[in-house]
C-alpha positions in Angstrom: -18.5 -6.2 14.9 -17.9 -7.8 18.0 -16.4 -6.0 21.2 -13.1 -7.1 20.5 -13.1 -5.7 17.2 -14.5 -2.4 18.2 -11.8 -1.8 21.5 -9.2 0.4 20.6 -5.5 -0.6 20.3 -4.1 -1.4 23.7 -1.6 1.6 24.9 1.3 0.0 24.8 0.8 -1.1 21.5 0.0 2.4 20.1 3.4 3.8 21.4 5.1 1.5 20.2 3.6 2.2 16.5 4.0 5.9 17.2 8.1 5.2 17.9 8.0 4.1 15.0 6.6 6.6 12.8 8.2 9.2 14.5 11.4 7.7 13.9 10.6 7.1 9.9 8.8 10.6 9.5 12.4 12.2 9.1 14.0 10.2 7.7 11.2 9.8 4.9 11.5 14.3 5.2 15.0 14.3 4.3 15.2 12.1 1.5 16.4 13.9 -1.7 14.4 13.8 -4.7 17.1 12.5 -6.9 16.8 9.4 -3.7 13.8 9.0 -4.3 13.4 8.5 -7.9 16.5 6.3 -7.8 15.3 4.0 -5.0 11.9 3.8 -6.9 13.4 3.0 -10.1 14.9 -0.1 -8.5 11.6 -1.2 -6.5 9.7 -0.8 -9.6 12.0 -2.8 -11.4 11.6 -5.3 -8.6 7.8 -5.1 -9.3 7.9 -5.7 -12.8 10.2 -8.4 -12.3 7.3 -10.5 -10.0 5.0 -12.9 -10.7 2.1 -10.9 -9.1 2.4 -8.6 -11.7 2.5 -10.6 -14.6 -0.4 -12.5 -13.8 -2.6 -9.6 -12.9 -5.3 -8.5 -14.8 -6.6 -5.1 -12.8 -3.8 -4.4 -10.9 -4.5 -1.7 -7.8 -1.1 1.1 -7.5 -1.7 4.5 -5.6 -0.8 8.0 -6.0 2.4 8.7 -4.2 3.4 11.4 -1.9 6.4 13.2 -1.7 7.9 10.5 1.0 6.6 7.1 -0.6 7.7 5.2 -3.4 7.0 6.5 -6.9 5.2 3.7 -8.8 4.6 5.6 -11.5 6.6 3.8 -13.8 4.5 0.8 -12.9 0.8 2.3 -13.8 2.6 3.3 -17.0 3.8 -0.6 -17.8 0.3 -1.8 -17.1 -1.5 0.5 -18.9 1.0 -0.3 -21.9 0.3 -4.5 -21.1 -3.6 -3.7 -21.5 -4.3 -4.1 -17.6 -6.7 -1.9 -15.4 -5.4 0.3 -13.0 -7.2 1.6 -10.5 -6.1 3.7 -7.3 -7.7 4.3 -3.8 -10.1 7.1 -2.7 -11.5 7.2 0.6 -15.2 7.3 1.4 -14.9 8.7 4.9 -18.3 9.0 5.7 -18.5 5.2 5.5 -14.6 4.8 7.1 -13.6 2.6 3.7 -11.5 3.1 1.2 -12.5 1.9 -2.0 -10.6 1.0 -5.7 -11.8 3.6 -8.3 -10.3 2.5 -12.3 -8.1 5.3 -14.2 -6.6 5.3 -17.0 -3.7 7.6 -16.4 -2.2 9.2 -14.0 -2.3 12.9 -14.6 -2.2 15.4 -11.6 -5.1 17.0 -13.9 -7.4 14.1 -13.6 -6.8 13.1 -9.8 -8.3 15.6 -6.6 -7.7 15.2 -2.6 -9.6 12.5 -1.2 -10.3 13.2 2.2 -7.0 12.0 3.3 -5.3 14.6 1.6 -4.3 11.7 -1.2 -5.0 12.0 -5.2 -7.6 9.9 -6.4 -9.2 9.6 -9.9 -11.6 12.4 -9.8 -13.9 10.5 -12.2 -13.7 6.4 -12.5 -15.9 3.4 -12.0 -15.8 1.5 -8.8 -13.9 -1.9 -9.1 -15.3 -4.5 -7.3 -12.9 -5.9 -4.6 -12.8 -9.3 -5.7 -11.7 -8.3 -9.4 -8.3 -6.8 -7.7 -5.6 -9.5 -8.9 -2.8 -7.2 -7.1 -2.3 -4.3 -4.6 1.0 -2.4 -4.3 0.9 -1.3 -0.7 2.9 1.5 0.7 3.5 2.1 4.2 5.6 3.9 6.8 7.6 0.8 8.0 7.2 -3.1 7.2 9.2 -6.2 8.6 10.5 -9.3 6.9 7.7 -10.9 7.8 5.1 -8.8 5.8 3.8 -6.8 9.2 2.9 -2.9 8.0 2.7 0.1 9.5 0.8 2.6 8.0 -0.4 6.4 8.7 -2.9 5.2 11.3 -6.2 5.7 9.8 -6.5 2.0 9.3 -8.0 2.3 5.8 -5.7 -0.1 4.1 -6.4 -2.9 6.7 -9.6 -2.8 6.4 -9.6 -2.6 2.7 -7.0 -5.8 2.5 -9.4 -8.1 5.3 -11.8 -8.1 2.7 -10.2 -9.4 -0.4 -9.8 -12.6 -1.4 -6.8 -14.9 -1.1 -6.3 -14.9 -4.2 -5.3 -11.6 -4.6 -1.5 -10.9 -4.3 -0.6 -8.7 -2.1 3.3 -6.8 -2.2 4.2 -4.2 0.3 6.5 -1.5 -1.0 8.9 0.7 0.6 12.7 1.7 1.1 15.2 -0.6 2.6 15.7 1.4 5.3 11.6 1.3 6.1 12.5 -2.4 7.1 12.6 -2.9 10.6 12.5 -5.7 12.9 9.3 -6.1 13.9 5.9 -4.2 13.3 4.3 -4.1 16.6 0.7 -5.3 15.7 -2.8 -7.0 16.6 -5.8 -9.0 14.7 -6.9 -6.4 13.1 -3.3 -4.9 11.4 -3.1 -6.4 7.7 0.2 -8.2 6.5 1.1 -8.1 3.2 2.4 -11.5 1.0 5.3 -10.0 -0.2 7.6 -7.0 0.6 10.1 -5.5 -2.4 12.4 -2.3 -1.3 15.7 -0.8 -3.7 17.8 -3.8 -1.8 15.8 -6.8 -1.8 12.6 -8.7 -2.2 11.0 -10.6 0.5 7.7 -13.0 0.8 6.0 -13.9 3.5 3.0 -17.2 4.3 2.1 -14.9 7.2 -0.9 -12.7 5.0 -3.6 -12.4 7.6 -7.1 -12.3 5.6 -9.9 -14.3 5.5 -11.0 -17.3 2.9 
């Protein structure tokens, strides 16, 4: 890692992130659970619906929290279609996040990672170039497949190193769609974004051949 690579995010840059999730973090406290499962129904549907998905082999989901998207419903279709599913569990001591396999999603299987996120408790590692899809949540996206996450950076850092030919779709309510995701090199896009209103792609994916 170069300097550049290892200098923090510039100030401005950080506020304007922070704006961001501050203005999202209620909104995303507020919403109802009957909301929620309603807008997820709809994005899942949308998921189902994409080419991504029917393509995929091992296809990578995670365990939602109260404020994200449920994509529940999607694990379940996969595991019906015969795919692998596998979820994300942080390895802090290493600053990664790596994809561990499951074959369901029962709260009784899953334990904190050190995010405070479910993760398989037990599972084999999948390598990152067998990943044909990641469903990405986040705290805000724009049109063009920018995302915002919790800070931590584990899902950019996770994403540089696929490779291009895994599909990438960034999930979220339509009102997490804003106008523009401040960002820098090192802040992931996604190929595609799919909310309860609309789908959208993007040939702005930044990640290495």
């Amino acid at each position: 890692m170069d300097a550049m690579d290892a200098s923090p995010a510039s100030p401005d840059l950080s506020v304007r992130k922070q704006a961001i999730r501050i203005a999202m973090r209620d909104r995303l406290a507020s919403i109802t659970p009957e909301d929620r499962a309603a807008r997820s129904k709809l994005i899942c549907a949308g998921l189902l619906r994409h080419t991504s998905f029917a393509n995929a082999s091992t296809v990578m989901l995670y365990m939602p929290m109260r404020s994200e998207v449920d994509v529940i419903a999607v694990a379940l279709e996969a595991f019906r279609l015969g795919k692998v599913v596998c979820l994300p569990r942080v390895d802090p001591g290493r600053d990664t996040m790596n994809a561990i396999a499951t074959t369901t999603f029962d709260n009784d299987s899953m334990r904190p990672d050190a995010m405070g996120v479910r993760s398989p408790e037990d599972g084999p590692r999948v390598p990152d170039a067998s990943i044909d899809l990641v469903v990405v949540p986040g705290v805000a996206f724009d049109l063009a497949g920018k995302r915002l996450g919790r800070g931590g950076g584990f899902y950019d850092r996770f994403l540089s190193h696929l490779p291009t030919s895994t599909a990438t779709i960034g999930v979220c309510f339509d009102w997490q769609i804003v106008d523009s995701i401040p960002a820098d090199h090192r802040d992931m896009s996604v190929q595609a974004v799919i909310t309860d209103h609309r789908a959208a792609s993007s040939s702005q994916s930044q990640r290495p051949n």
